[in-house]
N, C-alpha and C positions, 0 to 999 in steps of 0.2 A: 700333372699329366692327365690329360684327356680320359675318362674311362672307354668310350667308342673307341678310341687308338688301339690302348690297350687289346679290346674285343677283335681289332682289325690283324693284330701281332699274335695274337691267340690263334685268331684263325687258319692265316698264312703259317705259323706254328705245325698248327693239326695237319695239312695237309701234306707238310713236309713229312712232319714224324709217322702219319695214319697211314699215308697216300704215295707219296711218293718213294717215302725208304724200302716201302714192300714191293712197289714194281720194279725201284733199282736191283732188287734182291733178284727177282724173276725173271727180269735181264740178265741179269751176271749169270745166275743159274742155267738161265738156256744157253748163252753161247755158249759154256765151258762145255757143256753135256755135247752141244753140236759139236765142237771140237775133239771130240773121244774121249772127256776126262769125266772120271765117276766122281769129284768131289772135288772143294777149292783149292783145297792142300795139294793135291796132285798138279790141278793147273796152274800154281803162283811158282809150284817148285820146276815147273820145266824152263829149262835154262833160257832159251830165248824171252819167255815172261820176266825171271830175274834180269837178267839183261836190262828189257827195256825201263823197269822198275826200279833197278838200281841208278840208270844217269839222270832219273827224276829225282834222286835224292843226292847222287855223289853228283858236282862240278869235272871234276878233272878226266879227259876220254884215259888218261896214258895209265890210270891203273889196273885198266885190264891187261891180263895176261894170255885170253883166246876172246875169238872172236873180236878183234879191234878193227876188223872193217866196218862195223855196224856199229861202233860208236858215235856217241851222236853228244856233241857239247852245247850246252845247255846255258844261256844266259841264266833264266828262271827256274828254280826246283820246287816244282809245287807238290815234292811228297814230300813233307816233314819228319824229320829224325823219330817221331811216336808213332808217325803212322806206317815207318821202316821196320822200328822195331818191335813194332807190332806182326806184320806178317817175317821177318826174318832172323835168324839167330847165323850169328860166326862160324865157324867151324873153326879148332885149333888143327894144328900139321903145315905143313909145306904150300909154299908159292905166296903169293904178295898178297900183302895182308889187306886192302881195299879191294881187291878184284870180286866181281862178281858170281866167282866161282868158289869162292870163301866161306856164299852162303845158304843156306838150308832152308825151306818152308816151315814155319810152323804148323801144331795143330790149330789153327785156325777157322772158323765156323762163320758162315753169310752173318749171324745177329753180332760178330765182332765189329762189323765195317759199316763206318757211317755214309751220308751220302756223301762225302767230300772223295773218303776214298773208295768207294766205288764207281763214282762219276770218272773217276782215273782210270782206273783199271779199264773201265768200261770202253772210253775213245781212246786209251792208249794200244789195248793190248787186243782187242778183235777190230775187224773192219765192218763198222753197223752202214745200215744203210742211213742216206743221208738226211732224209725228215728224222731217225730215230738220233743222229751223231749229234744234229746243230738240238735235239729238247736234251740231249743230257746234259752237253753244255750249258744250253741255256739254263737247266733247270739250278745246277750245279754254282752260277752266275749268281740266279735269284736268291739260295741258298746263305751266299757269300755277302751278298749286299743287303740285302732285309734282314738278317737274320742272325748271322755269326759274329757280326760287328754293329750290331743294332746293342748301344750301351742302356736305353733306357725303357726296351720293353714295348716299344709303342712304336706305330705304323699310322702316320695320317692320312687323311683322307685322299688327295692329288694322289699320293707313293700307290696307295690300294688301287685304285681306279687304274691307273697304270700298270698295274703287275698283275691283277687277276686274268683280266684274257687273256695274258701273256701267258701267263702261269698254267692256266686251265687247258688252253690249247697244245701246249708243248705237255702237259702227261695225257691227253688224248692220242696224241703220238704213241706215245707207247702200249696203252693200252686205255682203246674204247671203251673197257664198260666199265671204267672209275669216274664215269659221267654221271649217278645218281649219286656217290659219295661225297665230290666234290660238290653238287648241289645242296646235298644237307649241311656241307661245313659250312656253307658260305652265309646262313641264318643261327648259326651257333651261339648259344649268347656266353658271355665268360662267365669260365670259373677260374676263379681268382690263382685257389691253389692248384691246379691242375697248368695254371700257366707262368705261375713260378717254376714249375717242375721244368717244363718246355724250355723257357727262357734258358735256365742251367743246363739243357742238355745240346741245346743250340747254339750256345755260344762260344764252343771250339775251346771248352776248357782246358783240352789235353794240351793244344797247341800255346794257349795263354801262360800253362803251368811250365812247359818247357821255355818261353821265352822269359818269365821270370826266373827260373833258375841259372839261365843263362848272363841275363843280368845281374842276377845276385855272383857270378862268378868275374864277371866282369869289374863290379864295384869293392869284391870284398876287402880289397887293400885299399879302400879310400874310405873305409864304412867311418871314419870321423866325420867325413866332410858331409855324412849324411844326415847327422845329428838333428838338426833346426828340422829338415823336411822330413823324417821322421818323425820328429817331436809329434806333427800335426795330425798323424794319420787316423787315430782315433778319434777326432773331430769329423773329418774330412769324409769316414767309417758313417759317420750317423747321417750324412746327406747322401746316402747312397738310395735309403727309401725301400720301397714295396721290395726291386729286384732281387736284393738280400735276404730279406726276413724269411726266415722260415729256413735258411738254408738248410739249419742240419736236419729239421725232418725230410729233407730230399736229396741228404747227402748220400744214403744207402745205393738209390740211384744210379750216384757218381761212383760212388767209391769201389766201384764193379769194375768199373772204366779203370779207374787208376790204379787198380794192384798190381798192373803188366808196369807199372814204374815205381817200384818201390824204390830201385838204386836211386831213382832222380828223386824221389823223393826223400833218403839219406843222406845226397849231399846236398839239398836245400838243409835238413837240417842242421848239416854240420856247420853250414854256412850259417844258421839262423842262431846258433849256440854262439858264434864269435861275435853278434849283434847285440848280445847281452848290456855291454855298456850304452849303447847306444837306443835302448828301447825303452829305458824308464818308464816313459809316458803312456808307454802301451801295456800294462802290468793288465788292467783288466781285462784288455780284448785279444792278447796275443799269452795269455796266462795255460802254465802246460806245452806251450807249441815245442819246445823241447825236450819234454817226459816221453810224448809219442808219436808215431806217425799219424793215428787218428788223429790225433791234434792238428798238427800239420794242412793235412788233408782239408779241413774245414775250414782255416784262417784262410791259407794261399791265394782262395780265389780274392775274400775283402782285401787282403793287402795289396794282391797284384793289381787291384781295380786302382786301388791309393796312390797306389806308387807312380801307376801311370799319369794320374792326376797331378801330382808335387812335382814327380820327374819330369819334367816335360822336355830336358832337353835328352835325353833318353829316347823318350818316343820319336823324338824327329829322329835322331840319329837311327834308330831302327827302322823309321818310314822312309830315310833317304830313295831308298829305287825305287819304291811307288811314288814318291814325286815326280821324280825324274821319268817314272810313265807315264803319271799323267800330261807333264809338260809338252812331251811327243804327242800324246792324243789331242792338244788344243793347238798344234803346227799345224800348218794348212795342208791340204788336201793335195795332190797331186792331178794337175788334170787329166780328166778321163781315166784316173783310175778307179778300178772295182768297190765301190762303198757299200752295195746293197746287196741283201740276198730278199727273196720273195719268200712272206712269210704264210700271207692268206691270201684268197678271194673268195670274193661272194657276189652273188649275181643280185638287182635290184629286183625289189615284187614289178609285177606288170604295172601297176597302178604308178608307180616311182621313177618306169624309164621313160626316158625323151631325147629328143634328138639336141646333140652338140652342137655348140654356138662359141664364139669368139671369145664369149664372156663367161660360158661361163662357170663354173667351179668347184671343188671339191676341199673342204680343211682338215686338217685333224687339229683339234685342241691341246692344251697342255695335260688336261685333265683326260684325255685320252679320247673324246669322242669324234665320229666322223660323222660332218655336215657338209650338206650341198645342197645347191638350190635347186630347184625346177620349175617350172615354169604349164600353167592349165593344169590344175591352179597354179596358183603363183605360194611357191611354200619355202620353206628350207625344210628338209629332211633330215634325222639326228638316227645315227646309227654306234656302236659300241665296234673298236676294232675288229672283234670273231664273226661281224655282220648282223648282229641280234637286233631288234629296228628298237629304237629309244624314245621316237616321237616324232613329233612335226609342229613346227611354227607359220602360219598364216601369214599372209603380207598381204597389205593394201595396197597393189600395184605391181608391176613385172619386178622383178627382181635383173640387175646386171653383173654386178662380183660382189665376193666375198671375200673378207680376210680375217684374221686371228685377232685380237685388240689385245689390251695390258694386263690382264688378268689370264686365270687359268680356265674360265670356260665362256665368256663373251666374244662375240663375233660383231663384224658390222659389214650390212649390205647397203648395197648402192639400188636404190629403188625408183622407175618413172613413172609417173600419173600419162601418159600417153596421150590422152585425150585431154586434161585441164593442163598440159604443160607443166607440171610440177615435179621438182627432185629432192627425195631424201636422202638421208643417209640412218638406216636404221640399228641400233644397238640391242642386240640381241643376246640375254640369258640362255646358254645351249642349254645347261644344267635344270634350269628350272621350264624351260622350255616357251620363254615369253619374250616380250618387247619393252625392253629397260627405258631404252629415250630414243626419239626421234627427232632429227636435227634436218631442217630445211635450207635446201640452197634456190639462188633464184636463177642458176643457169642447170644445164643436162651436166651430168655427171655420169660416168660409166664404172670405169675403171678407180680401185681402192689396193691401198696397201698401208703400212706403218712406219715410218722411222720415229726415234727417240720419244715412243711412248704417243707422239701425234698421229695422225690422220693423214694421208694423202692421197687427196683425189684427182682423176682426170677429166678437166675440163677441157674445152675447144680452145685452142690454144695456149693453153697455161695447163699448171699444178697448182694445187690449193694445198696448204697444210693446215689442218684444221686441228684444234685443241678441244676434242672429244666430250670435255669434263664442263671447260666454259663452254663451247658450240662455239667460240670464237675462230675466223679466219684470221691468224698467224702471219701468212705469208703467202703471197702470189709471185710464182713464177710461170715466165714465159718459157714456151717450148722452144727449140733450135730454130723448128720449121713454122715457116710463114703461112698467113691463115687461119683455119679452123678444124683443122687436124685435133683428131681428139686422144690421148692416152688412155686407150682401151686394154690396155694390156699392162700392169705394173707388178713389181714388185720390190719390197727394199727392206733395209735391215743398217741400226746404227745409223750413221749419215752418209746411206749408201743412197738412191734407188736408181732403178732401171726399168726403162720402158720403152713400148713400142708405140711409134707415132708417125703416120703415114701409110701409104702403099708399100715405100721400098723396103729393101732389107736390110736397114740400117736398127743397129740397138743402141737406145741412148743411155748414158750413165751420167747421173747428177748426183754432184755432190756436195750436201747439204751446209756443210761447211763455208766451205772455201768458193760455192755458186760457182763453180766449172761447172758446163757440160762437155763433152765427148761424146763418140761412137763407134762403134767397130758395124763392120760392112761384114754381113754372114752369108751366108753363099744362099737361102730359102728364106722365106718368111717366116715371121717368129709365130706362134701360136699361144705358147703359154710358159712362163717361165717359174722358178721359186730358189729363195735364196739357202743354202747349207753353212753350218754352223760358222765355217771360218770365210763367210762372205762372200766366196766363189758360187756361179747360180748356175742352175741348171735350166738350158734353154728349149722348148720344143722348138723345133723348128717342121716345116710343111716334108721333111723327109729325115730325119734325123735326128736327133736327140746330143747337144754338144754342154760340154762344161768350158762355163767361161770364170777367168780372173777376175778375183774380187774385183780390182781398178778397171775392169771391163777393155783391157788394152788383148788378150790373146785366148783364146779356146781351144778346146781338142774334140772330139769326134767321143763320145761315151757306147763301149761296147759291150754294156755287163749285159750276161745271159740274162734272158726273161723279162730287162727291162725295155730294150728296145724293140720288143717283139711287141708290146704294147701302145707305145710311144702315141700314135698317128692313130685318130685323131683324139688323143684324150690328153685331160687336164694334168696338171701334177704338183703336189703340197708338199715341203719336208713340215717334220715340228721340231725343234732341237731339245727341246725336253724329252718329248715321246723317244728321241731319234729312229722317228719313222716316217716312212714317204708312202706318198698314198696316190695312185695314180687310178684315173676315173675318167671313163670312155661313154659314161651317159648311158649305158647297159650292165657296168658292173665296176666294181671296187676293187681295185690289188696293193693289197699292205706289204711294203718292204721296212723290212727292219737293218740297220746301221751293222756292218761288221763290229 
């Protein structure tokens, strides 16, 4: 493991536990107070709050006994049984024993709640306005994916790039002046132990401890069959590394967290006592686990880490619906349905704006940066999502398009010598901010795009697919149209591409495969197109903004707020990594980020 990583996971760490837990606090704190309530316990205990908190954690509407017009059934329960029974306790007496009215607040204090369930409470149970709804979410998101299920402590380089302006921008949301804190975490150098501490406190221990115990209640009648992948686990124990060591000097920590489950943690041991036969091999490192709960307390997390690793058909069977979610997330789009919300804009310095041209373009990288060309001088422009300027690349000669290439921060422009007749196609480092290789063609070149890792350019009458690495020309095709009609306008993805070629308003779609062309007849001229994750692209057109089918046979009219207010006359990028769009009118930049 990387030490820089590490440093990257520390940091994102800090600003979670330094930065963000205290203005989620500050948040919860003001509405509740806006709402008329002098303290948390007052407002988790008023019955509409239980309510909406309870079918985040019960499935079933039919066990309420009042109020069951405002039940609400719930595919996904994203409050988990600790962090239920954390803010609630039963009440014994009369009426049905799962109803909402069963249960009681505790004494409960803001430094009990972490950000997972605060980010709950926060969009579930007030109505924030909508820049403060979409950073808690998000933040809440970031939280979930860098960090709670981050198994080995480290954050690389691409992941960081990507998530800091994300990150930084959504708690400016909440509160402006964690703008010099976040500046200082972001040069923080690691310490080691202070980010073992982090690691353990971020990784949703309560929740890990309750699905092991749950598994353990699951298997206890089969614990023979567990024998062999037990045997191992103390081996399995020692390749766990840095993220372990030290545990129990940071167990005091935890072990604050984990007194509100002592029960769960009784029947794990009761369960752990009936494991006796079966644990031989673990006499060293599971030695005690049933004399006391502190015992307990200290192994659960190394076994639970084990067990996930041997168990593995366990783990699928636990992850079945987040498959099944993500399988929905990779089905294709709906046309003209709502993909995008507007995340930023920023306006270019004066020295940076220029007037729009056919050609020409704006990208965002994998690695998160936005570049565009312009032209007197003739440069590429390199900016960071939040608009922060990153630098500038020189070119010998006008610049025509740009596209994204095979890696996570190279780009290549199409470049003409005007006056010696000469065309390149130039490879450009966005990251180091230079010119990697320059490849010569001997006819004009405009228009670039990618398929299958190649090169595709528009020449007068043809495509060229060019193999970036040799500078070898591949493959020449001709275009539909007769002539010297040039493909100034491309874009393509897989052995998709699609382009515009001629006057009319015809879009052509070639497929690399199989050498069909096609077209579909669009009611305006195309302007600038760019292809979304599941191949369907998004077209400009001279009045409109339409999403067309991957196979380029049907389209719909795209009517999301904010996007088409921009459309005419500007460019526009998705990146399916970033899953962000970047739409650029040659005055100014507007970042949409992916529902």
């Amino acid at each position: 493991m990387d030490r820089e990583d590490r440093r990257r996971f520390f940091v994102i760490g800090s600003v979670f536990l330094e930065v963000v837990t205290p203005v989620f606090r500050r948040q919860l704190e003001n509405n509740y107070t806006k709402a008329g309530f002098s303290c948390l316990k007052d407002f988790i205990n008023n019955q509409p709050v239980v309510h909406t908190l309870f079918h985040l954690n019960h499935r079933y509407t039919w066990y309420c006994c009042v109020d069951s017009t405002n039940c609400i059934a719930r595919q996904k329960l994203p409050l988990n049984n600790y962090q239920w029974n954390l803010l609630y306790t039963e009440n014994p007496g009369p009426g049905k024993h799962h109803c909402h009215c069963k249960y009681t607040a505790k004494p409960v204090q803001l430094d009990d709640l972490d950000i997972t369930l605060m980010g709950l409470i926060l969009v579930n149970c007030f109505t924030l306005k909508p820049a403060e709804d979409q950073a808690v979410r998000s933040l809440r998101q970031y939280k979930n994916d860098f960090l709670s299920h981050n198994t080995n402590g480290a954050i690389t380089e691409p992941k960081y790039n990507s998530l800091w302006p994300d990150l930084t921008y959504h708690v400016i949301q909440l509160d402006p002046t964690r703008q010099s804190d976040l500046d200082e975490m972001k040069n923080r150098p690691l310490d080691e132990q202070l980010c073992k501490q982090y690691y353990i406190h971020l990784s949703d221990l309560n929740k890990r401890f309750e699905e092991f115990e749950g598994y353990l209640k699951e298997t206890n009648t089969s614990v023979q069959g567990m024998r062999t992948d037990v045997h191992g686990i103390s081996t399995s124990l020692q390749g766990i590394g840095w993220n372990v060591q030290g545990i129990g000097g940071s167990v005091q920590a935890v072990n604050t967290r984990l007194q509100c489950i002592d029960g769960s943690v009784q029947m794990v041991n009761t369960n752990l006592q009936g494991m006796d036969g079966s644990v031989q091999g673990l006499t060293t490192t599971v030695q005690g686990m049933n004399s006391s709960i502190q015992t307990a307390v200290q192994e659960i997390p190394l076994i639970n880490d084990a067990l996930q690793k041997l168990l593995c058909y366990a783990e699928k069977r636990e992850s079945r619906e987040n498959i099944d979610i993500h399988r929905q997330e990779r089905k294709s789009y709906t046309l003209g349905q709502d993909i995008f919300y507007q995340h930023h804009q920023f306006n270019m310095t004066e020295s940076s704006v220029h007037t729009m041209t056919f050609d020409s373009k704006a990208v965002i990288t994998d690695d998160g940066h936005i570049a565009y060309i312009r032209r007197l001088p003739n440069t590429v422009e390199i900016h960071y999502t939040d608009g922060a300027r990153f630098g500038r690349i020189y070119l010998k000669g006008m610049p025509c398009d740009m596209c994204t290439v095979v890696n996570n921060s190279t780009v290549a422009v199409t470049v003409e010598y005007s006056l010696h007749k000469l065309y390149s196609i130039y490879i450009l480092d966005i990251n180091n901010k230079q010119k990697v290789k320059s490849i010569q063609l001997s006819i004009p070149c405009y228009g670039i795009t990618t398929v299958n890792n190649k090169l595709v350019v528009g020449c007068p009458g043809r495509l060229l697919i060019i193999d970036h690495q040799t500078e070898k020309v591949e493959k020449v095709e001709k275009t539909i149209d007769t002539g010297d009609c040039v493909p100034i306008i491309l874009c393509g993805s897989g052995d998709d591409i699609f382009y515009k070629n001629g006057l009319n308003n015809y879009l052509y779609h070639y497929n690399h495969s199989n050498n069909k062309i096609s077209h579909v007849d669009l009611k305006s001229g195309v302007r600038c197109m760019t292809i979304l994750k599941d191949g369907s692209v998004y077209v400009v057109c001279t009045d409109e903004l339409v999403h067309l089918s991957s196979d380029g046979k049907e389209y719909k009219k795209v009517t999301t707020k904010g996007l088409t207010s921009l459309i005419s006359p500007s460019e526009i990028n998705y990146n399916p990594v970033q899953r962000k769009l970047v739409v650029f009118n040659g005055v100014k930049i507007t970042v949409f980020n992916e529902y």
